[in-house]
C-alpha positions in Angstrom: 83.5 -12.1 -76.4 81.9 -10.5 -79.2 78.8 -12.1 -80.9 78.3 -12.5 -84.4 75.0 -10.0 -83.6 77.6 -7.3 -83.0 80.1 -8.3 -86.0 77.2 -8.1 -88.4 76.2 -5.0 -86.8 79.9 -3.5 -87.5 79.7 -5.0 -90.4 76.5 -3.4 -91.6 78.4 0.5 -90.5 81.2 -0.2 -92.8 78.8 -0.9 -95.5 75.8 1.6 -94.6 76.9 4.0 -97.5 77.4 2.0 -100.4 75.0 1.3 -103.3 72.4 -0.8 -102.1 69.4 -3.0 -104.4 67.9 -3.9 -101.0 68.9 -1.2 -98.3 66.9 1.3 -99.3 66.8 4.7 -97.4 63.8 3.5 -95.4 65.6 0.4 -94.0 68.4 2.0 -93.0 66.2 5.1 -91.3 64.2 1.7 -89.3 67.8 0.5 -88.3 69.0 4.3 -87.0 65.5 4.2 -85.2 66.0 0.8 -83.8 69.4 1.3 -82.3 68.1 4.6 -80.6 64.9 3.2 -79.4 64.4 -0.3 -79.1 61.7 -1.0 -77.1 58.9 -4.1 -77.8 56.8 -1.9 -80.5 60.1 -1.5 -82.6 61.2 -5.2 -81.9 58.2 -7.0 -83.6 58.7 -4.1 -86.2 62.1 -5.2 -87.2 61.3 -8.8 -86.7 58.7 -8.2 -89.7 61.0 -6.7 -92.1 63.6 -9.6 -91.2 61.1 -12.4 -92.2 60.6 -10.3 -95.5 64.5 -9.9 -96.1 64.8 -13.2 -95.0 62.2 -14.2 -97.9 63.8 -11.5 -100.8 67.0 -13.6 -100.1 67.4 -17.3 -100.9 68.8 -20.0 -98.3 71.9 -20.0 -100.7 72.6 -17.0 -100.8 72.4 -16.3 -97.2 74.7 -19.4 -96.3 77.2 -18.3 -99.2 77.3 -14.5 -97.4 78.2 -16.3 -94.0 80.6 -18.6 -95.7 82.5 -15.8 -97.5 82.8 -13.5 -93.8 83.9 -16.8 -91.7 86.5 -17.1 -94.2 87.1 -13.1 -93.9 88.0 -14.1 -90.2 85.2 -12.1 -89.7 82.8 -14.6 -88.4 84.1 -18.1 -86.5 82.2 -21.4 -87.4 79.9 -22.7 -84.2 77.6 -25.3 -84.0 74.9 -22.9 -83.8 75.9 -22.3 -87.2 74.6 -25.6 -88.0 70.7 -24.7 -86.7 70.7 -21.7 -88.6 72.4 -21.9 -91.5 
């Protein structure tokens, strides 16, 4: 089964190259870095700079972007859903 880690991943390539206010080249230069080399130095790296896009982006905001890919098909509703939305 794929997980919604992987589908936001995918997601994420399709949109790598288009104008971004918040993915700036750094951020996505930390994501290429990540992917090749993830080990527990780069983990608490990109857990930082989660927290701080998880703070530039409002609870709203966040659950609206879910909503909108579930109803893409993209994403399917789960009860996790519920903890974490």
């Amino acid at each position: 089964p794929t997980t919604e880690k992987q589908i936001m991943e995918w997601l994420y390539d399709e949109v790598k190259n288009q104008p971004s206010m918040l993915l700036n080249t750094s951020v996505h230069d930390l994501i290429q870095h990540a992917r090749e080399n993830l080990d527990d130095a780069m983990k608490s790296i990109i857990y930082e700079n989660r927290l701080l896009a998880e703070s530039a982006l409002s609870r709203p905001v966040m659950k609206g972007f879910k909503a909108m890919i579930r109803q893409e098909g993209l994403l399917t509703h789960t009860e996790s859903d519920e903890i974490s939305d």
